[in-house]
N, C-alpha and C positions, 0 to 999 in steps of 0.2 A: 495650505489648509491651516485653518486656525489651531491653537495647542486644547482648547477646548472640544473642537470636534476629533481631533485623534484621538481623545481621550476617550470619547463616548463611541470610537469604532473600536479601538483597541479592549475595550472593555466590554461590548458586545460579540467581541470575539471571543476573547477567553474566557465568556459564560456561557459560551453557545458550542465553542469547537474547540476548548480547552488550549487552545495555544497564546501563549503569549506575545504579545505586539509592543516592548518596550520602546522607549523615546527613541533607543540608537536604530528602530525599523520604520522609522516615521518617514525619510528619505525614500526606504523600498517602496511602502506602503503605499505615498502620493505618484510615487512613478506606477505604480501598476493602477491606480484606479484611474488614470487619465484617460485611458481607452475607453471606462464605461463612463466617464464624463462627454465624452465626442459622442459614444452609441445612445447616449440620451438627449445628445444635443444641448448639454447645461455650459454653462458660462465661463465657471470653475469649478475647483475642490469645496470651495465650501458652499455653494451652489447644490454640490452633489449629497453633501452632509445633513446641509437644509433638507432634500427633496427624502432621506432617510428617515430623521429625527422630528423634524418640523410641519412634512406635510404628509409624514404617517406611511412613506411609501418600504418601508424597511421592509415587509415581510416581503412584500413582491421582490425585492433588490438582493434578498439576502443571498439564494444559490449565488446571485454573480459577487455578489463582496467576500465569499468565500473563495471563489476562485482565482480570484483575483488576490487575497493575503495571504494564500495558503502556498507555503514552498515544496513543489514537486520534485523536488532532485531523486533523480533515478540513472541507473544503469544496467545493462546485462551483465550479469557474471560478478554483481557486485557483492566486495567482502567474499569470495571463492571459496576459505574454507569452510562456508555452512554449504556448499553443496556437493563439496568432498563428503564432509561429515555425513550426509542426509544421502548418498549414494552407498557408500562404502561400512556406513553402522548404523544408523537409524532405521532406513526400509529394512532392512535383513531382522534387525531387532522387532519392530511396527510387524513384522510377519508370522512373525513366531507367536504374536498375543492369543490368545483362546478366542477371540472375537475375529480374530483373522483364519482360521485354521481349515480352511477351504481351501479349493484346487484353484481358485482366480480371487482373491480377496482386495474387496475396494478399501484402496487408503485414501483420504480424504484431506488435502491440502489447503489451507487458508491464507493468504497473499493480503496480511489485514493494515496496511497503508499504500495500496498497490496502484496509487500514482497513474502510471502511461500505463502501467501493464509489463515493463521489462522484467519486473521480478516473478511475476505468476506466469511469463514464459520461460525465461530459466528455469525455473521448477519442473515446466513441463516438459520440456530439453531432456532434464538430468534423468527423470521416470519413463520419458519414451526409452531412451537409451538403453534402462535396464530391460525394459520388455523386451524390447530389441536387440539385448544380449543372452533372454532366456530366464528371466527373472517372472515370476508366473502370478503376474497383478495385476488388478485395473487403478486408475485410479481418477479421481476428478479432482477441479481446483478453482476454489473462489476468491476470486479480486473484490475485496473492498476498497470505496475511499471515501472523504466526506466531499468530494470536489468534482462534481457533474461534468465539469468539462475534461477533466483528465480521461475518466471514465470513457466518454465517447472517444476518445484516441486510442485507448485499451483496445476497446474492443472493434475497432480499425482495422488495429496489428501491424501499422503503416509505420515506418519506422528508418530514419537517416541512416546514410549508410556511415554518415561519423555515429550514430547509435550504436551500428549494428558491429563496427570495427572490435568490439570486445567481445562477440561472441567467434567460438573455435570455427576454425575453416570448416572443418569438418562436421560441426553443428546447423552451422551457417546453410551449406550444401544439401540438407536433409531436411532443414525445419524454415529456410527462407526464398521466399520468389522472390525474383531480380523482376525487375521495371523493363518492360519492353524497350520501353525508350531510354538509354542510357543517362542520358541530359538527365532526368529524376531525382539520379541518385538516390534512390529509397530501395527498400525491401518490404514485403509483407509476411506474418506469418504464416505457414500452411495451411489451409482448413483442417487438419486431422488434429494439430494443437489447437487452433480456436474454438475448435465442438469439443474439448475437453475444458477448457476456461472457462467461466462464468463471471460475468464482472455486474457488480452494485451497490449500489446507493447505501453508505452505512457511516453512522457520526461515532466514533469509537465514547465520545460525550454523554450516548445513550444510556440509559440506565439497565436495558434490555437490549439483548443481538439477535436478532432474528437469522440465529445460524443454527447447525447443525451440532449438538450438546457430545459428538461422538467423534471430531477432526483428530486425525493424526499428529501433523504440525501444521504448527501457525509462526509465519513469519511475522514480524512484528518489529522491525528493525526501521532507527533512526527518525521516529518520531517521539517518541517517547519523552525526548530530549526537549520538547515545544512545552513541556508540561510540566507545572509547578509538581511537588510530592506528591501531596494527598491527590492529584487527581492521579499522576504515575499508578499510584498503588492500587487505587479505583479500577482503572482502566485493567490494570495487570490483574486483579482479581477478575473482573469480568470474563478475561480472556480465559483465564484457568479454568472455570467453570467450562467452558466449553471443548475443554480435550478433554479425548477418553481417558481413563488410569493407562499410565504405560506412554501416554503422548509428549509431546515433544514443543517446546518453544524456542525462536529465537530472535533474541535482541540485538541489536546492534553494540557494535565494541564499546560505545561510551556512554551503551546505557545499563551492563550488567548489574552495576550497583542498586539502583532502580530497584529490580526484585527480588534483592537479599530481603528475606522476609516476607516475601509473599507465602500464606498458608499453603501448602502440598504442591509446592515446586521442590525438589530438589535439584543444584547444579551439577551440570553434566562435565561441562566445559565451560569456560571464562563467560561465554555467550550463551547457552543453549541449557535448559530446564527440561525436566523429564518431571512429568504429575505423577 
């Protein structure tokens, strides 16, 4: 691909989806758009650049140029102690608020870069668990992402059993179906976790969330990192608007610095903000 048309993708993306696409991604970049050069039948990359820029086809093309430059890394059970933290002080704390103070009171989770879905099912793991220990809550959880195609994996729940090797045996047992057919190797999630998940369409880019102004916690980890400052701080404000007073954020390890300064977070722990 010419250094001309990476420029005009790379730059299309970090107006549109806030992440950055510098020269050292130009490599990732053309390896992943190869596939929608073949599913469109074009010639090459700048074939494919042309039919974007040049023959006006960019709005139609854009969910898959997202998909395609956008890094899903995900895991179960990833970074462990925010689901220590969120089992063992958060919910207990999140219950005691005035707004909770009912015999079954919904806490209201948000999984807001939530990729495959690993992380809005850990969440739902660690909150079945307590129910299931006698902890007296309901709760529901929404997966966002900006990237359609992870999205439909989400909500699959279909998942490698090298995926699935990080979650506890004993998790594993309770919250995943095995494959009839061995040779698979996959797991699914249970329906009692997937009718608690909700997964959708959301550009954290947006100027407005079409979410719920009253969420518990919001995870929010290891994206944050794709974004210059001033958008960080955008974004992080965004987010804070929508947890009640008393809720709970958390960042990833190497983006705590990010929201020193955001108005009405105070730090809890190295990672994790309380409004």
């Amino acid at each position: 691909m010419s250094e001309r048309y990476f420029r005009s993708i790379a730059e299309v993306i970090e107006e549109r989806v806030g992440i950055q696409l510098p020269p050292s991604k130009r490599t990732m970049v053309e390896g992943r758009l190869r596939k929608r050069v073949r599913a469109l039948q074009l010639e090459s990359l700048d074939a494919y650049a042309r039919h974007l820029f040049d023959e006006g086809r960019l709005a139609d093309e854009f969910v898959h140029l997202v998909d395609c430059v956008t890094t899903n890394k995900t895991d179960f059970f990833r970074e462990p102690a925010h689901f220590d933290l969120l089992r063992e002080t958060l919910v207990p704390r999140l219950c005691t608020l005035p707004a909770h103070r009912g015999e079954r009171p919904l806490l209201k989770v948000w999984s807001a870069a939530a990729s495959t879905g690993a992380e809005a099912y850990t969440l739902a793991m660690v909150l079945q668990d307590m129910i299931a220990a006698g902890h007296p809550f309901a709760y529901a959880i929404l997966g966002t992402d900006v990237s359609t195609e992870v999205l439909r994996s989400a909500m699959d729940g279909i998942y490698s059993d090298e995926m699935l090797a990080a979650v506890p045996p004993e998790s594993r047992r309770r919250y995943v179906m095995t494959a009839r057919d061995p040779a698979r190797q996959v797991g699914r999630i249970v329906p009692e976790l997937r009718r608690r998940v909700r997964f959708r369409h959301l550009n954290l880019m947006d100027e407005r969330y079409s979410v719920d102004r009253d969420v518990d916690v919001i995870f929010c980890r290891n994206v944050l990192i794709y974004f210059d400052r001033p958008t960080q701080k955008a974004v992080l404000g965004r987010l804070a608007s929508h947890l009640r007073p008393g809720g709970y954020l958390a960042v990833g390890h190497s983006e705590s610095m990010s929201v020193a300064g955001v108005p009405g977070l105070t730090q809890v722990t190295s990672t994790v903000f309380r409004r």
